[in-house]
N, C-alpha and C positions, 0 to 999 in steps of 0.2 A: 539295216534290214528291219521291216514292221515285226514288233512283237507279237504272238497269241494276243495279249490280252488289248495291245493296239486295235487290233482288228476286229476281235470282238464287240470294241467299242463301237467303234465304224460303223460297223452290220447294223449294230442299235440305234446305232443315232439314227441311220439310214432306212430303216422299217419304220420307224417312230415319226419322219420329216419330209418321207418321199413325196407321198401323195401333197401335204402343204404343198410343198417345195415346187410340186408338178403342176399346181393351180396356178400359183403363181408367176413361174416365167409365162407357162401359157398366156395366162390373161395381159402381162407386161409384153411379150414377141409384138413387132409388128408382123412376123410371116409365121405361123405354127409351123413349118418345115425346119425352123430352127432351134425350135423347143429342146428336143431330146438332145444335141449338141451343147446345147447353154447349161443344161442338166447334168450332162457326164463331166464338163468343163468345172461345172460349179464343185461337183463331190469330188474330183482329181485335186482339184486347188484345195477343196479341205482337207481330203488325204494328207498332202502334202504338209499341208499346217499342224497335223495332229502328230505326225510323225519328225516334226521338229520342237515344236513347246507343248506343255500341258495345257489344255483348255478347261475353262471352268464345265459345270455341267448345266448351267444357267445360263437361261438365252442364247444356245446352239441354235433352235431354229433361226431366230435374230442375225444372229452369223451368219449362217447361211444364207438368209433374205438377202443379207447385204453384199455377200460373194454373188449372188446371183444377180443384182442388180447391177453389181461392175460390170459382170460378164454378159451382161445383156447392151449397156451401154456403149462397151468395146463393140460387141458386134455391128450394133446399126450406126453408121454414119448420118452425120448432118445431110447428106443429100436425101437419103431413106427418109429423115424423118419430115423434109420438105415434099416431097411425093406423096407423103398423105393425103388423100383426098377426101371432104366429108362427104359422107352418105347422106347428110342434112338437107342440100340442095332443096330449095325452092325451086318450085316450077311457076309457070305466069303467072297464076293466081297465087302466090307467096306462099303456098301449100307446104309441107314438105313431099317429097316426091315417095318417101316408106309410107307415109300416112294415106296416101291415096291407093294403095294397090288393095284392091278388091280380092281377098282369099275364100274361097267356098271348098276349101280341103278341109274334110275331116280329120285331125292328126290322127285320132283312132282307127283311121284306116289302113295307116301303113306302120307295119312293124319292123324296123330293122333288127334282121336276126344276127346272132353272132358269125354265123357264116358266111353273109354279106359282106360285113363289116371291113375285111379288106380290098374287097375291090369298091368299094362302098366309098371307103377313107381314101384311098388313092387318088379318086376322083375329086373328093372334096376340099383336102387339102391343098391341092391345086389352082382352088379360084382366085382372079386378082383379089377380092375382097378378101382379105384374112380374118374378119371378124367369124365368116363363115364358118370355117373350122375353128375358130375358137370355139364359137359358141357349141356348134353338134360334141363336141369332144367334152365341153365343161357338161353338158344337160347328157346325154345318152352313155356316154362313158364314165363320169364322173359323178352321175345322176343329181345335180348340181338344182335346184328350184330355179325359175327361170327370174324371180326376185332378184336372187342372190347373183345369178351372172351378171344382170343389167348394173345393182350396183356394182361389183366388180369393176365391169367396163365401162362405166360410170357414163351408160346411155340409160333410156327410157324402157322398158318392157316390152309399150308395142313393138320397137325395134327388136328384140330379139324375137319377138313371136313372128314378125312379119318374114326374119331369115330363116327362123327354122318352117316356116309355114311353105316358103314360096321353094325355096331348097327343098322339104319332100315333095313336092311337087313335080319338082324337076325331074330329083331321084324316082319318085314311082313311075313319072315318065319315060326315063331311061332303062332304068333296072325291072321294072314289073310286067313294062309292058311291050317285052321284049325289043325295047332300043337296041343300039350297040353300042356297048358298058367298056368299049374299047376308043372312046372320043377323048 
């Protein structure tokens, strides 16, 4: 049985690592549906660790990076990770096909409010593309620069502006202007 004072540790380590820790797998999932799973998988496995050996108190987050990348890797299979398709695609003119799309949205026009946010997320979560939700969930939820995603996902800026550009689009399409937010 976990000690108090095991547990107290846990809590700490855990308010001190989440958020990293939540960057992380996200930005590493190929599907953001299975973030939160990878997540509760990774802190059960250290659970479990703390409550068998003493851990140092140095480089726990490191640890945990590293439980979470098993546990990310167990999850996707060699077939998942051949189903990757790039979004890079050249079109006839050797273009790339993101660089081409003409956006005249104002992002300033549309405000996702918190009480959107879940039928919001339902939706978006959803698309084949999983960059999609990475990206809306690293910038509006984790209010992330959209710098600091691209390195992450170690693509170019335009591309994240062009997902999150074309995607409110979409959304103030559906959701503002009275689509049905039930598709």
């Amino acid at each position: 049985m976990a000690s108090q004072s095991t547990l107290y540790k846990f809590n700490d380590i855990y308010d001190k690592t989440h958020l990293d820790l939540q960057k992380y797998v996200i930005i590493k999932c190929h599907n953001i549906n299975d973030a939160n799973d990878i997540i509760q998988e990774t802190y059960f496995e250290f659970w479990n660790i703390m409550n068998k050996k003493d851990l140092s108190d140095s480089n726990i987050k490191s640890y945990l990076m590293g439980i979470a990348n098993n546990k990310i890797k167990k999850h996707f299979t060699l077939l998942q990770r051949i189903k990757t398709i790039s979004l890079f695609e050249k079109n006839e003119k050797d273009i790339e096909i993101i660089e081409s799309v003409k956006d005249k949205l104002n992002i300033s026009d549309l405000i996702i409010k918190e009480d959107y946010w879940d039928r919001i997320w339902n939706y978006i979560k959803n698309k084949k593309n999983q960059d999609i939700p990475k990206v809306f969930y690293l910038y509006y939820k984790l209010e992330m620069p959209i710098k600091e995603i691209s390195n992450y996902l170690k693509v170019n800026e335009s591309y994240i502006k062009n997902l999150l550009y074309r995607t409110l689009h979409e959304l103030q399409n559906k959701f503002e202007k009275g689509g049905n937010s039930n598709d």
